[in-house]
N, C-alpha and C positions, 0 to 999 in steps of 0.2 A: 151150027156156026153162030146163031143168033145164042144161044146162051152161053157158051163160051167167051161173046162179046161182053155178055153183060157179063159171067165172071169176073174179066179182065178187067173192066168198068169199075166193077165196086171194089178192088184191090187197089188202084190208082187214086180211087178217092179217100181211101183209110188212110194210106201213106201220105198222101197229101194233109190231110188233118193232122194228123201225128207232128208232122214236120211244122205245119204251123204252131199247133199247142206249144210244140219246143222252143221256136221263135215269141212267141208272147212273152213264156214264161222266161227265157234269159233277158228280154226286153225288159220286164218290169223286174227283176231282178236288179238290169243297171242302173235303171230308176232311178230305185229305191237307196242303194249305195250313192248316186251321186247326188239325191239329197240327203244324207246320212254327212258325205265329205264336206258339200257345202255348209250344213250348218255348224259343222265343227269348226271350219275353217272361219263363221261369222265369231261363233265364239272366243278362239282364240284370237282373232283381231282388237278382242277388249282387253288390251294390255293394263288397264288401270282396275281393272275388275279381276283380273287375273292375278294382278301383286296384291291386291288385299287378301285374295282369296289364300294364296302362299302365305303371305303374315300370317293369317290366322291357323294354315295347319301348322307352321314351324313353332306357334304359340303353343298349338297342343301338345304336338310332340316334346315341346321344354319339359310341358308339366309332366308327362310320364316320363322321363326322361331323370327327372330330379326325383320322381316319386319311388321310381326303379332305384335309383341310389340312394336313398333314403333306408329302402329295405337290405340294399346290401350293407348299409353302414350296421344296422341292426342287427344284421346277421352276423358280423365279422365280429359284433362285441360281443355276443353271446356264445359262440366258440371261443372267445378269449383269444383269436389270434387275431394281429395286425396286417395290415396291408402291405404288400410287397413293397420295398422303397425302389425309386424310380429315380432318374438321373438328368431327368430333363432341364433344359436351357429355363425352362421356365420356374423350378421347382429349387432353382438358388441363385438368391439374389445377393453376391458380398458386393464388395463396398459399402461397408457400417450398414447392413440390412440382414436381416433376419427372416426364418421362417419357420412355419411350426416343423415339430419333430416328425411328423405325419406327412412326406411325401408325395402324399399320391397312390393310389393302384390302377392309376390310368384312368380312373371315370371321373375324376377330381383333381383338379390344379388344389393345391395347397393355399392359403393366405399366406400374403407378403407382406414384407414393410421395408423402408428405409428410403437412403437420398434418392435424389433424384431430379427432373426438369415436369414441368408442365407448359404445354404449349396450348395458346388459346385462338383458336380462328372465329372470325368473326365477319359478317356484312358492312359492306360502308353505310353510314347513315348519309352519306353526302349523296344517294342516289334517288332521293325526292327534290333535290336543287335541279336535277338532270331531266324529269318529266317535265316533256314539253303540255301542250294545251288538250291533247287527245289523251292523256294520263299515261302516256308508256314513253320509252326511249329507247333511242337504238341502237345504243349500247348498254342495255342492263344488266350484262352477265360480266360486266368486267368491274361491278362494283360486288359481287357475291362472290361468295367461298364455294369453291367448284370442286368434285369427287379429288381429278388430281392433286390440289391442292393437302388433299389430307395425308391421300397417297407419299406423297414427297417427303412429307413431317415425319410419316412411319418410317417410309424407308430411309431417313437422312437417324433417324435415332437408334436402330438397327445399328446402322453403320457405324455410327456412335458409339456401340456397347450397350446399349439396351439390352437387360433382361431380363424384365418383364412389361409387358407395355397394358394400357388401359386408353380406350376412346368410350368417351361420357362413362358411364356406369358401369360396362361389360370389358372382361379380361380379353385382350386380343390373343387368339388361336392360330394354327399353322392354317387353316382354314378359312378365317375372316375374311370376308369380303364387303368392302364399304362402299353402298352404292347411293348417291345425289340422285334425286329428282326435284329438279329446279332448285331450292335451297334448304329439300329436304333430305337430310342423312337417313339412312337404311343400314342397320347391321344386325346381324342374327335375327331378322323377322320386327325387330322396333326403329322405330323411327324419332328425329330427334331432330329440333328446330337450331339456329343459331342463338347465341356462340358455340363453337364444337372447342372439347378440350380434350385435348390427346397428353397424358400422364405416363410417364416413362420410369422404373428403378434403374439405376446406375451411374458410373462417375457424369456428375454434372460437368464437368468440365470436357468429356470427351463428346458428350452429346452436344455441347453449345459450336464443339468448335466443326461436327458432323453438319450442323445446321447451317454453322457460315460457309461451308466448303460447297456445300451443296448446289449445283448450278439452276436448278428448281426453283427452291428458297429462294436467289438471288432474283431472278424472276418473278417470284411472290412480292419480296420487297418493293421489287419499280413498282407497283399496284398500290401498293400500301402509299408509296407517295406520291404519285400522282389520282389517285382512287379513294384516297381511305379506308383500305380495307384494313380490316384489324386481324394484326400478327404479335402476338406476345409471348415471351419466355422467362419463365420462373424458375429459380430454384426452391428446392422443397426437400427438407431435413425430414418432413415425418409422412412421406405416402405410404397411406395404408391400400393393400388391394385384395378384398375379399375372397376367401376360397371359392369354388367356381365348379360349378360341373365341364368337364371338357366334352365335347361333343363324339371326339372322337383321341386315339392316342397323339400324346405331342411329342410333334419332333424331339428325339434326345443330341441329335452330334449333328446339328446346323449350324452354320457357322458364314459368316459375310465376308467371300471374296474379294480381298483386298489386293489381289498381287497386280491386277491394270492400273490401280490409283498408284503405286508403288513402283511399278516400271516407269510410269509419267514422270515422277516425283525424281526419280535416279536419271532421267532423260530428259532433266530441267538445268 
């Protein structure tokens, strides 16, 4: 009876060991993950280390990107065959504009030229009169040029007939995205202080009068005079806008839904 007890004894206690090892080990297991989530979670809280971090791979990726096309342009000349022509919205600019013979084969927008508007945004300079004695005021954002504000220009020139558009030095893509931080612009991975100039192909005249119609715009405007913010529009006889790697294919049969401004317009 006595050794049968202690049998019984030391099976009791093996299982019992076992079960606790199991338990340490899924313990330090959750640990380990939940300082793994936490410090991810401090990391990604660095939103401003984070957008550099992005600039700098979308930098990289340009350069392979242009360097890949580079090789195919080399290659397409050495077979002697041309690139497929393309039909995109961006790839013909008429009204007295022109563009090369060369299309496109989707990894390249074409260069353009011809009429067109250039619109200029800008900061008020009247918002050093407005800092009171602690050097700030509390309204500063209404003397600066704010993401919507560019937003409104693209899409009022769109609507206009734009086709093809340029903001600062880069061809606007179906893809573009224009993002403000404080009174810094951000587009395709570069950054860009004020003034911003958003340059447009197409009739000047359909585009000025897209801008006056614009309920935005008119909105922009009351700033402009009670603010000084700076809103200007030019026409322009000779924009040039560089051939351009697309990033990806561009829209060919997009087109701006005009039939709501047009039932208004018949119900006026």
């Amino acid at each position: 009876m006595v050794r049968q007890v202690g049998k019984h004894g030391v099976r009791r206690s093996l299982a019992a060991g076992v079960a606790a090892f199991v338990v340490i080990a899924l313990s330090g297991f959750l640990l380990s993950t939940n300082v793994r989530v936490n410090k991810t979670a401090t990391v990604n809280n660095d939103t401003a280390d984070l957008i550099e971090h992005s600039v700098d791979e979308v930098a990289d990726l340009q350069k392979d990107v242009t360097e890949l096309q580079s090789q195919v342009t080399t290659l397409t000349d050495v077979l002697g065959k041309k690139p497929s022509q393309g039909s995109g919205t961006d790839t013909s600019a008429g009204d007295g504009s022109s563009a090369s013979d060369d299309s496109g084969s989707g990894l390249m927008l074409p260069e353009l030229e011809g009429r067109g508007v250039t619109v200029t945004l800008d900061d008020s300079p009247l918002w050093e009169n407005a800092v009171n004695n602690n050097g700030s005021t509390s309204n500063i954002d209404d003397y600066v040029i704010h993401q919507q504000d560019v937003e409104s220009v693209v899409n009022a020139l769109w609507a206009g007939g734009a086709q093809a558009m340029m903001i600062m030095d880069q061809r606007v893509l179906f893809n573009s995205a224009v993002i403000c931080s404080g009174n810094v612009l951000s587009l395709h991975g570069k950054k860009y202080a004020p003034p911003f100039t958003i340059s447009a192909i197409g009739d000047p005249q359909g585009m000025r009068k897209a801008l006056n119609d614009s309920k935005a715009i008119t909105i922009l405007k009351q700033y402009v005079t009670a603010f000084g913010i700076g809103y200007k529009v030019d026409n322009r006889d000779d924009l040039k806008f560089p051939a351009t790697t697309a990033l990806l294919q561009q829209l060919k049969y997009a087109t701006v839904d005009t039939s709501k401004v047009k039932d208004e317009e018949a119900g006026q």
